[in-house]
C-alpha positions as MATLAB code, in Angstrom:
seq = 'XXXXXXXXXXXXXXXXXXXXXXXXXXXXXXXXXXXXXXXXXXXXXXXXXXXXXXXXXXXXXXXXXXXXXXXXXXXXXXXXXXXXXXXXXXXXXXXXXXXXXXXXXXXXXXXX';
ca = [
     231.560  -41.454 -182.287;
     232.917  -41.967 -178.781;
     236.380  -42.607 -177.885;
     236.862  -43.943 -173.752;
     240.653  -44.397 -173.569;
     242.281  -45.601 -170.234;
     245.834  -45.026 -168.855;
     248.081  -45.274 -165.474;
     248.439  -49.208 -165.433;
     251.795  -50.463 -165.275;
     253.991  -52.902 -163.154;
     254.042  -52.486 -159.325;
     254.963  -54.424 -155.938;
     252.651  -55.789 -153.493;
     251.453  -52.711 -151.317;
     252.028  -50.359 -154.087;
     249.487  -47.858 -155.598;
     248.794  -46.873 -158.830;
     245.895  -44.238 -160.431;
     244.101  -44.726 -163.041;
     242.590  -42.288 -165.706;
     240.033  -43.003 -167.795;
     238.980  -39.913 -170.757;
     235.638  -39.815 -172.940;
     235.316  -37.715 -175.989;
     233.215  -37.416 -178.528;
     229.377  -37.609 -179.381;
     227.281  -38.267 -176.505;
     224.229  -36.557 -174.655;
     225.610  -36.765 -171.027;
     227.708  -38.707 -168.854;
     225.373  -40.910 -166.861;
     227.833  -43.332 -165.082;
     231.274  -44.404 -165.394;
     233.058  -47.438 -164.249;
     236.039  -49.209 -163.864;
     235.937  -53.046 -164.974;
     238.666  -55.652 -165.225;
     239.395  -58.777 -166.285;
     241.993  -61.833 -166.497;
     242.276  -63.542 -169.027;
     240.378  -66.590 -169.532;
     238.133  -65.390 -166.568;
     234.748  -63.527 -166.106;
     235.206  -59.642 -166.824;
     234.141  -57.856 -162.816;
     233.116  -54.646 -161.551;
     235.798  -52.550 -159.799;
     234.158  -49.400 -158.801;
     231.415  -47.177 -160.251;
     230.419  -43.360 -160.040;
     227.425  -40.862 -161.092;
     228.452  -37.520 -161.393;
     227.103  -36.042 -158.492;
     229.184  -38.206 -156.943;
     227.250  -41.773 -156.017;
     229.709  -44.431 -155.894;
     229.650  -48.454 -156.096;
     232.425  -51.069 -155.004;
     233.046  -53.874 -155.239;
     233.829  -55.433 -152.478;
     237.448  -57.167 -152.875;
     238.633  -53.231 -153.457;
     236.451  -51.907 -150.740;
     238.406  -49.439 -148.720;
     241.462  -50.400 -150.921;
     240.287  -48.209 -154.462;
     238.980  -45.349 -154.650;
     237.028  -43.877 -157.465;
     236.549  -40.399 -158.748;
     235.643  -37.941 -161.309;
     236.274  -34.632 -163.278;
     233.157  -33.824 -164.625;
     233.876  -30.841 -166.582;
     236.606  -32.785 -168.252;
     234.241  -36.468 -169.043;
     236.915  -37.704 -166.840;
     236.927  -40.716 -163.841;
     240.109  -42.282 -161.970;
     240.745  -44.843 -159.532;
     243.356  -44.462 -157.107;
     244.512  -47.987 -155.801;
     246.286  -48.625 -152.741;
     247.408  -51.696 -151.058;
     247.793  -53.489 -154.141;
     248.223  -57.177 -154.313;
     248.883  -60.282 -157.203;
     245.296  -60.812 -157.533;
     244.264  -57.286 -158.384;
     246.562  -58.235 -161.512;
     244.526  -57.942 -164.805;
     243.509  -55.660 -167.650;
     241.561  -52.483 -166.039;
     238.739  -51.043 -168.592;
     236.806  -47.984 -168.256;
     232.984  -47.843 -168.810;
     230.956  -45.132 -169.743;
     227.251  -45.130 -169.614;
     227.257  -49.154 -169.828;
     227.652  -49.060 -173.058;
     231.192  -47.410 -174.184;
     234.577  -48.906 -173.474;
     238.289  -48.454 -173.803;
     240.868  -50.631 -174.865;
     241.830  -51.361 -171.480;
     245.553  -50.633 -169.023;
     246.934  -53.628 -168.021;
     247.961  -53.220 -164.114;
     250.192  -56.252 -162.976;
     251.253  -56.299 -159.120;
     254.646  -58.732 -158.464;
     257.553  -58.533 -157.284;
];
């Protein structure tokens, strides 16, 4: 069994930052990948950021040079620092792992 459990979201203004943590435990080979995802509701879930562990990662590109991804390996562990938040990054962030794990999601929510 794996457990991929997220944390860090919250309420912040326009221009804030926030960091995200995402943790995986449990019964699996190796970490391959791990992601960040999120969704509104009613919408199409996206990709946020991506990284391997040796350290490839992917953007997309509304959070390009905004987000940054990274990971603990040692500790099954991947955050995403995000800066220069605005209302549309509003929505529920979810951690991947391996494409096929997920958390129950943070939800982040930028207003002021």
């Amino acid at each position: 069994q794996v457990q991929v459990v997220e944390s860090g979201g919250g309420l912040v203004e326009p221009g804030g930052s926030l960091r995200l943590t995402c943790t995986a435990s449990g019964s699996f080979s190796t970490i391959e990948i791990m992601a960040w995802y999120r969704q509104v509701t009613g919408e199409k879930q996206e990709m946020v950021a991506a990284i391997t562990p040796a350290g490839d990662t992917n953007y997309a590109d509304f959070v390009r040079g905004r987000f940054i991804i990274s990971t603990d390996v040692a500790k099954n562990m991947a955050y995403l620092q995000m800066d220069d938040l605005r209302p549309e990054d509003t929505a529920v962030y979810f951690c991947n792992v391996n494409f096929n794990y997920w958390g129950q999601g943070t939800q982040v929510t930028v207003s002021s």
